[in-house]
LUMMAR-380457 format. One record per atom (N, C-alpha, C): x negated, z, y. Coordinates in steps of 0.001 Angstrom, whole numbers, padded with zeros to 6 digits, always signed. Example, Ala and Ser with C-alpha at 12.3 -4.5 7.8 and 13.67 -1.06 7.14 Angstrom:
2
-013190+007800-005690/-012300+007800-004500/-013200+007800-003300/-012850+007080-002250/-013670+007140-001060/-012900+007870+000030/
! end
This chain:
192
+029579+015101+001101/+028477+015779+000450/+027536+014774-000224/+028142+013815-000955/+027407+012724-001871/+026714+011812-000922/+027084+011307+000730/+026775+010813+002006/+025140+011494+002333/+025451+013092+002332/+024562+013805+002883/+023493+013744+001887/+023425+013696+000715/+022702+013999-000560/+021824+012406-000332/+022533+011606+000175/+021917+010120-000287/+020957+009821+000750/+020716+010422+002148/+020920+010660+003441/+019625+011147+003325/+019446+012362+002319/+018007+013696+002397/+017295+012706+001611/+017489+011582+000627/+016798+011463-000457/+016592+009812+000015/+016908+009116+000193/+016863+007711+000203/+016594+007292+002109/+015170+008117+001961/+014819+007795+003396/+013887+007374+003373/+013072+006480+004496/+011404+005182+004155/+010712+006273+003809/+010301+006927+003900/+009288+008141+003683/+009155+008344+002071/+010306+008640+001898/+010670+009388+000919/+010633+008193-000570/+010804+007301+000106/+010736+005727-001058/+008986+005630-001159/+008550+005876-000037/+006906+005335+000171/+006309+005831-000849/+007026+007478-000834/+006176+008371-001559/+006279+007872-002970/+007619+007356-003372/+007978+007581-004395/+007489+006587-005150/+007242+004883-003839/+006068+003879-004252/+004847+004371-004928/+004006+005251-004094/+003058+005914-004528/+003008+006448-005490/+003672+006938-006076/+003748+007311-007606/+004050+006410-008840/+004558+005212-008070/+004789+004128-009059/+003542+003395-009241/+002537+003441-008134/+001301+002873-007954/+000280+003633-008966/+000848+004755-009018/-000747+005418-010499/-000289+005186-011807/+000634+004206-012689/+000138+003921-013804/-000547+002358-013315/-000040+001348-012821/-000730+000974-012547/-002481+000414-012100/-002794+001213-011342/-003991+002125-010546/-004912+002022-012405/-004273+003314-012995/-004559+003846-014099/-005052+002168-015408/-003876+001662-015260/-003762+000494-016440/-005643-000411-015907/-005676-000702-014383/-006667-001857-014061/-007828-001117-013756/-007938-000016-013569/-009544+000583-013451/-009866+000724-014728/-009205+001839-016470/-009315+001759-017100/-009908+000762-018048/-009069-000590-017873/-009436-001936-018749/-010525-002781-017951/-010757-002284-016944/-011741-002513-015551/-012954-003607-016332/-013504-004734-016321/-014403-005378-017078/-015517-006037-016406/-014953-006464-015043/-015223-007408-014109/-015156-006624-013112/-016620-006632-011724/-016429-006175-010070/-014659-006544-009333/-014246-007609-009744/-012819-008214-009282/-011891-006431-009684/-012024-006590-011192/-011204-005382-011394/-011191-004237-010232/-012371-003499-010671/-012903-002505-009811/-011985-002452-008355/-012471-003400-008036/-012108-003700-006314/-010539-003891-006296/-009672-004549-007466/-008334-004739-007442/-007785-002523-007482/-008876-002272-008352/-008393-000525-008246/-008145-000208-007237/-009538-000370-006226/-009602+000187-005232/-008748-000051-004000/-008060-001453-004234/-006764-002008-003091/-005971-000613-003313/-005801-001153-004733/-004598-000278-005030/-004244+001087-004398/-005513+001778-004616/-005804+002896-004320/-005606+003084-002394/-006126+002015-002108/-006275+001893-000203/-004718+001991+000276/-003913+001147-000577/-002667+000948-000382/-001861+001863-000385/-001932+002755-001654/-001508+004330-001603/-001650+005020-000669/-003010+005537-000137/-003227+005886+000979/-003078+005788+002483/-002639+004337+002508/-002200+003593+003511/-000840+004241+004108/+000313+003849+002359/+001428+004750+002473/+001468+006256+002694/+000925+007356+002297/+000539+008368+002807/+000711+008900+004361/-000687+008027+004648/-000313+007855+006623/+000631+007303+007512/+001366+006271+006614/+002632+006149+006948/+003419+006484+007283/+003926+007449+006081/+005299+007611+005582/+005305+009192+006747/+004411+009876+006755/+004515+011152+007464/+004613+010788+008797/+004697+009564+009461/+004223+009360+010675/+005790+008739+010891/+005915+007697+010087/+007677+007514+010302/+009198+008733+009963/+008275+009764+009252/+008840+011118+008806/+009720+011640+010565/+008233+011760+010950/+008449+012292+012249/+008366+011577+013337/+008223+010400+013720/+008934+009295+014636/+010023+009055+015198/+010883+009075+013796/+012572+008722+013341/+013269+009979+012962/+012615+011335+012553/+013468+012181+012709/+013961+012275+011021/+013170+011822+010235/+013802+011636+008878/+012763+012118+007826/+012396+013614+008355/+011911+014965+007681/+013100+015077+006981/+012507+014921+006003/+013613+016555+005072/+012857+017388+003623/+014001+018141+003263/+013440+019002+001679/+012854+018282+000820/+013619+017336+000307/+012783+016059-000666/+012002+015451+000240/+011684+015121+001055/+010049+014717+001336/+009210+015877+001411/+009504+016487+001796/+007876+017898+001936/+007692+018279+000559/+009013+017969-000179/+008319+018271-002253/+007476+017061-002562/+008403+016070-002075/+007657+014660-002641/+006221+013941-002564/+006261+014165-000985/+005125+013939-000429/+003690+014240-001605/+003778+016270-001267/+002432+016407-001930/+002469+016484-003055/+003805+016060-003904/+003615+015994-005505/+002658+014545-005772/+003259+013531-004744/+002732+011876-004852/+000839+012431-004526/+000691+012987-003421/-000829+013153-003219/-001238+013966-004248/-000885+014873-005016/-001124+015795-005695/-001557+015142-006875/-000648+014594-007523/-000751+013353-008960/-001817+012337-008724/-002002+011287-007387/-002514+010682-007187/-003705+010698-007162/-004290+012043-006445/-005455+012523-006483/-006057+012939-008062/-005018+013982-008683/-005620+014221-010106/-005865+012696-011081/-005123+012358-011127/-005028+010926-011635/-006746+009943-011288/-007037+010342-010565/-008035+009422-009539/-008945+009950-010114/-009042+011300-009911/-010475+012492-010573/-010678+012351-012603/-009505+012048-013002/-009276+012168-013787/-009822+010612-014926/-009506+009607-014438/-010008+008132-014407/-011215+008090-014169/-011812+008576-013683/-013280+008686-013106/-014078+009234-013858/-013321+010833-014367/-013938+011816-015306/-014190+011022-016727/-013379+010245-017431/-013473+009454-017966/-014729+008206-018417/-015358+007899-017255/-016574+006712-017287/-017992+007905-016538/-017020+009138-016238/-018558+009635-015514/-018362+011371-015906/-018008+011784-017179/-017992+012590-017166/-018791+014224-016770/-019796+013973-015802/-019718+015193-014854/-018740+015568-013832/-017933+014369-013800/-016292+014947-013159/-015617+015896-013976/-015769+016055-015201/-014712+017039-015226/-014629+018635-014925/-015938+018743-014112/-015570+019777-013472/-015267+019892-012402/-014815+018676-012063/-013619+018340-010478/-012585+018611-011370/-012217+017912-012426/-010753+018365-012611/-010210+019461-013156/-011273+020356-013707/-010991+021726-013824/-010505+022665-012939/-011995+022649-011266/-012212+023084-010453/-010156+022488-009648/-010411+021119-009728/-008460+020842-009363/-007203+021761-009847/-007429+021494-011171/-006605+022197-011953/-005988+023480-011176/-007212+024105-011483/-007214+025953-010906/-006644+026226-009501/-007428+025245-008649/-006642+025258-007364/-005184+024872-006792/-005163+023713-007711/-003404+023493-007470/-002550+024379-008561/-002923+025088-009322/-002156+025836-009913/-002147+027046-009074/-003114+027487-008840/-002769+028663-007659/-001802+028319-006484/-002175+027059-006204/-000937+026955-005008/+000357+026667-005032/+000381+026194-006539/+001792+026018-006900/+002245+027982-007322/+001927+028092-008320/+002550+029542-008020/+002298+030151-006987/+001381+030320-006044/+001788+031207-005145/+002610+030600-004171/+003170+029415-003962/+004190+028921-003307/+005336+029328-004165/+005173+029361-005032/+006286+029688-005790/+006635+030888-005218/+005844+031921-005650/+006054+033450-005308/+006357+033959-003822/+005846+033228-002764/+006098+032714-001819/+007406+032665-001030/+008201+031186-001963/+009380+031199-001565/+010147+032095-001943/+010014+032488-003255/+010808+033685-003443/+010994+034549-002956/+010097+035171-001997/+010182+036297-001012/+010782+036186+000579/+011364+034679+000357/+011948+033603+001282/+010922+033341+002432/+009641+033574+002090/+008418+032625+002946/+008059+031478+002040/+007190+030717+003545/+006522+028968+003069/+005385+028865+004083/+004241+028609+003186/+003288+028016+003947/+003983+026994+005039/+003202+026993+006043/+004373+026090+007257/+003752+024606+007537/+002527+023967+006306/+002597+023272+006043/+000758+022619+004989/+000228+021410+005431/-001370+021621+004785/-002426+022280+005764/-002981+022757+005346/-004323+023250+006015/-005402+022207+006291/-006137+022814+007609/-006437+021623+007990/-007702+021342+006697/-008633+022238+006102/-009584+022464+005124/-009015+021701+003541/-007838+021740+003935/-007054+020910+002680/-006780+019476+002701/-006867+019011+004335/-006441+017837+004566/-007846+017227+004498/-008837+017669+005404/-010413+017614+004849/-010936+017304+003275/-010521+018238+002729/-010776+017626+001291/-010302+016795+000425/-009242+016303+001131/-008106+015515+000377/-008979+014156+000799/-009164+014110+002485/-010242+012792+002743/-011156+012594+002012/-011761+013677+002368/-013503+013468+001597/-013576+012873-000088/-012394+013310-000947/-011967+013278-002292/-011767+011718-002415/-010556+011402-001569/-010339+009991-001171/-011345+008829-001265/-012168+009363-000570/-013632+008736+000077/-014839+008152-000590/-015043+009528-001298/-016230+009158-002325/-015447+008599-003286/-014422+009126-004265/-014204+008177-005169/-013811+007133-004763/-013060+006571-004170/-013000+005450-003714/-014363+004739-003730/-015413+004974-003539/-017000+004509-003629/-017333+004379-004734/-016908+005455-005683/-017406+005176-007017/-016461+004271-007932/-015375+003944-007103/-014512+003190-008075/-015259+001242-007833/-015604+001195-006287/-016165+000083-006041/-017490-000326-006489/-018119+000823-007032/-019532+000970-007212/-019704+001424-008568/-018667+000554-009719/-019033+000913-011342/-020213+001150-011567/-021311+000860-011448/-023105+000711-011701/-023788+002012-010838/-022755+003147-010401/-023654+003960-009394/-024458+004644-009952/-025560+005206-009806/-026200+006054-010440/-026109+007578-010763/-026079+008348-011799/-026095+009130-012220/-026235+009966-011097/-027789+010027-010377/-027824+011207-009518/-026944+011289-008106/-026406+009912-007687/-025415+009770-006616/-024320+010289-007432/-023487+010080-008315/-022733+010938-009022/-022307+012575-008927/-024020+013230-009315/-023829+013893-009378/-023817+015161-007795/-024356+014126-006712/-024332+014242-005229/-022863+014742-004649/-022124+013472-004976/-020271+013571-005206/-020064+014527-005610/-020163+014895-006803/-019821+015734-007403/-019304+017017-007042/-021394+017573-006206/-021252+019012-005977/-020766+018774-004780/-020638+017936-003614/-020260+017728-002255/-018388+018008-002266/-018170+017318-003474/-016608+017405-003533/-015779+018401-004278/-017012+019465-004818/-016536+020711-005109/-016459+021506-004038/-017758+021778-003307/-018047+021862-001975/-016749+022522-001496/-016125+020999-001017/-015066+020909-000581/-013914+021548-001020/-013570+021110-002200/-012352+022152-002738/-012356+023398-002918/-013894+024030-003012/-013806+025184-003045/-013508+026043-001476/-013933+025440-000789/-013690+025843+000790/-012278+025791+000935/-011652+024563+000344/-010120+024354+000671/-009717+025511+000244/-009931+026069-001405/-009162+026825-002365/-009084+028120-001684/-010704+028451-000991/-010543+029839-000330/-009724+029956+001061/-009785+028936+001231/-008528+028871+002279/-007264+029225+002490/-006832+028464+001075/-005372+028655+000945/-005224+030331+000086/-005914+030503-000463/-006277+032133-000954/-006033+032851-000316/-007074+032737+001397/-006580+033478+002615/-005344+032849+002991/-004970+032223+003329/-003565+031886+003831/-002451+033119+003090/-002538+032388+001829/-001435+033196+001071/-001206+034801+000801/-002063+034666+000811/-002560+036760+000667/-002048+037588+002106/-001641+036070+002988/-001159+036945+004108/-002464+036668+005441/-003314+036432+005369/-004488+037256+006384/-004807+035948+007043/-003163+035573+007878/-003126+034527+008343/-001965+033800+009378/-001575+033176+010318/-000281+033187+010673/+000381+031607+009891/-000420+031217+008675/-000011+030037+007981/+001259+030220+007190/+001618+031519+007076/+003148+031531+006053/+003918+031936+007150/+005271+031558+006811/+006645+031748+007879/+007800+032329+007082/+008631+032708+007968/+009915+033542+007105/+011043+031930+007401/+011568+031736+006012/+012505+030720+005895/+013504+030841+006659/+014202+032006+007055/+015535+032571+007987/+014992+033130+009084/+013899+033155+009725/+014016+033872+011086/+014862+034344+011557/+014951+035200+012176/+016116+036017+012918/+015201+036350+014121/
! end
């Protein structure tokens, strides 16, 4: 049992992810104290590198056959944090973000409870949407620009901004429809 336990949990995937989460205080410590273009750009490795692991780790997931329960939690908790974390650092030196991280907030709280509510009824979304994986890029993308581009201007800012609400809001109604049913995106955990 203790074999099998070590087996679900201590797989490359599942470490990558767990890299990735070790990577946002970090991330957090050198954009923050950020003084110098060097900084900036040391964020933005950081940040590339995370992401790097991301595309990785799902790709050796399913290569090698070394899917499991703790990676499909892990995974989008690491993107989940990583991303708020990112919006959140940003909101900070450019505060018309924080109505990305509001607009975040709301949406991953809906998807966490209604996954919640979800499983309880022994269904699961059967995995990300593609409108989710879309915004997760696009999110990626621009900030990543604005992290390289300390000096950007206000109205490019505020361009990002509505483009990357845009986005989440399309995602959010997505997963809205998904979950509500009016969709073949949820599955029964036990099929019969």
């Amino acid at each position: 049992m203790i074999k099998d336990w070590k087996k679900e949990v201590f797989t490359i995937p599942n470490l990558l992810s767990l890299f990735r989460l070790l990577l946002i205080p970090v991330y957090m410590t050198i954009y923050l104290n950020a003084a110098q273009s060097r900084d900036y750009i040391w964020a933005a490795v950081i940040l590339a590198v995370s992401c790097l692991t991301d595309l990785i780790d799902g790709k050796i997931a399913r290569k090698f056959n070394m899917i499991s329960t703790v990676g499909k939690v892990l995974d989008p908790i690491a993107d989940k944090v990583t991303q708020f974390t990112l919006i959140l650092c940003l909101s900070i030196k450019h505060p018309v973000l924080w109505h990305l991280v509001l607009l975040f907030v709301i949406k991953e709280g809906f998807q966490f409870f209604a996954g919640l509510i979800t499983y309880r009824k022994g269904r699961m979304l059967t995995g990300a949407l593609i409108t989710g994986k879309i915004c997760t890029t696009i999110l990626f993308v621009s900030l990543t620009v604005m992290i390289l581009m300390p000096d950007i201007s206000s109205r490019a800012v505020n361009t990002i901004t509505i483009v990357d609400g845009i986005f989440m809001l399309i995602a959010f109604a997505d997963y809205i429809h998904a979950y509500l049913g009016h969709g073949n995106q949820i599955q029964d955990l036990n099929p019969d």
